[in-house]
C-alpha positions in Angstrom: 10.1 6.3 39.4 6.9 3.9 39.5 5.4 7.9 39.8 6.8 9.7 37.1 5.4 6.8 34.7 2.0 7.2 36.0 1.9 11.3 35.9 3.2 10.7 32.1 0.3 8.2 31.5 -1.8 10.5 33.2 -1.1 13.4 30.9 -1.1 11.4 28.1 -4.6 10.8 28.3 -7.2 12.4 25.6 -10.8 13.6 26.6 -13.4 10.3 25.3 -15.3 13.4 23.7 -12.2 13.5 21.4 -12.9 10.0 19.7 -16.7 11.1 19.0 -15.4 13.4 16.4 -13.2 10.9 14.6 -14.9 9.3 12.0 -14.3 5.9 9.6 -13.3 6.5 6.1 -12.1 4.0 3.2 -8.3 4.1 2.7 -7.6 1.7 0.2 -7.7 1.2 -3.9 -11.5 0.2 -4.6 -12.7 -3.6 -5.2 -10.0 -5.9 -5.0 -8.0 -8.1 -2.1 -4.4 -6.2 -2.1 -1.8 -9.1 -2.2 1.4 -6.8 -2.2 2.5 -3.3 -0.5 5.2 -1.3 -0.3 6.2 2.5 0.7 8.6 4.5 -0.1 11.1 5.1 2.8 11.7 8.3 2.5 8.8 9.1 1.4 6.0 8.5 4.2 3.2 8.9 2.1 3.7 7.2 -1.5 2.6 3.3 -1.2 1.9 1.0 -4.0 -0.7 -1.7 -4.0 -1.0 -4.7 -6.1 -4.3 -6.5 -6.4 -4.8 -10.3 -7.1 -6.7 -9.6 -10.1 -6.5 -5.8 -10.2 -3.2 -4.6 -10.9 -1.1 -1.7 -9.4 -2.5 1.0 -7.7 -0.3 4.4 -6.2 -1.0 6.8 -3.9 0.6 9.6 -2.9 -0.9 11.0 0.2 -1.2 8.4 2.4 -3.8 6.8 1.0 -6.4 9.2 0.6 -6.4 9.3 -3.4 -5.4 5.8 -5.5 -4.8 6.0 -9.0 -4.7 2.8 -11.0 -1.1 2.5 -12.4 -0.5 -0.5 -14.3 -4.1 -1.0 -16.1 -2.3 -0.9 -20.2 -0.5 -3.6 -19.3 -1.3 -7.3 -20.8 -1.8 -8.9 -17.1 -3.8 -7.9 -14.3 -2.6 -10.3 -11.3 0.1 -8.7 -9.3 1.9 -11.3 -6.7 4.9 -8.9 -5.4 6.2 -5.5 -5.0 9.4 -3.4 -4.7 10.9 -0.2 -4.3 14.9 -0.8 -5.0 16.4 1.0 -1.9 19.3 2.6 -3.9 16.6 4.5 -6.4 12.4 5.5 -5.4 12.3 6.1 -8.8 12.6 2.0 -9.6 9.6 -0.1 -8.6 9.4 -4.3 -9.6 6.4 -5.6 -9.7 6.3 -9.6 -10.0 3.1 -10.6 -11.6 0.6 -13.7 -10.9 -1.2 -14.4 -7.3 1.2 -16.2 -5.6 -1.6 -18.2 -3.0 -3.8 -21.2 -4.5 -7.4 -20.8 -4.1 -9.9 -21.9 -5.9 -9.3 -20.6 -8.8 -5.9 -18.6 -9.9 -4.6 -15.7 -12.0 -1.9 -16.4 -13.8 0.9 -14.1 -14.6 3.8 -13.5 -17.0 6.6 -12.4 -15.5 8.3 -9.5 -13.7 7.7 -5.7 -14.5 10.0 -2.5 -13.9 9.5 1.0 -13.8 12.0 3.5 -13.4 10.2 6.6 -13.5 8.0 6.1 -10.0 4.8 3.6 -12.1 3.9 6.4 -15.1 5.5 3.7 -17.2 
């Protein structure tokens, strides 16, 4: 048995030339500390992303694209996020940062979509 692990491991193996083509790139929503995330179960590639001073940010496609989703609202500071498992289409987002620091952005209460973020 102890040798049918090690062939698998073995095979499993990639070239270290492989890794040299791989190359770093930027995966989240630009310039702000995400405080919440959540994904869409069955939907591997939608996440939302709330900011501590930034709002909500969506992406669908895995996080190459972002697209700011909550910015015509009256309060930035996003402290929590759902998807409600009985609907994707119904996202909460609880508003204000939820760890002290030095200084703190207030929020104003709890937010729901239920068409996906467009509104």
């Amino acid at each position: 048995m102890a040798h049918l692990v090690a062939a698998q491991n073995a095979d499993s193996r990639l070239n270290p030339d492989v890794y040299k083509q791989l190359k770093f790139r930027y995966i989240g929503p630009v310039g702000n500390r995400i405080i919440a995330i959540v994904g869409v179960p069955a939907s591997p590639y939608i996440y939302y992303a709330g900011a501590a001073s930034g709002g909500i940010f969506k992406t669908t496609d895995n996080g190459a694209h972002w697209d700011a989703i909550f910015d015509d609202q009256d309060v930035s500071s996003i402290g929590s996020l759902a998807v409600a498992p009985s609907n994707p289409s119904i996202v909460w987002a609880g508003t204000g940062e939820p760890w002290i620091r030095s200084h703190i952005s207030v929020g104003n209460g709890v937010y729901k979509s239920i068409d996906a973020g467009r509104t």
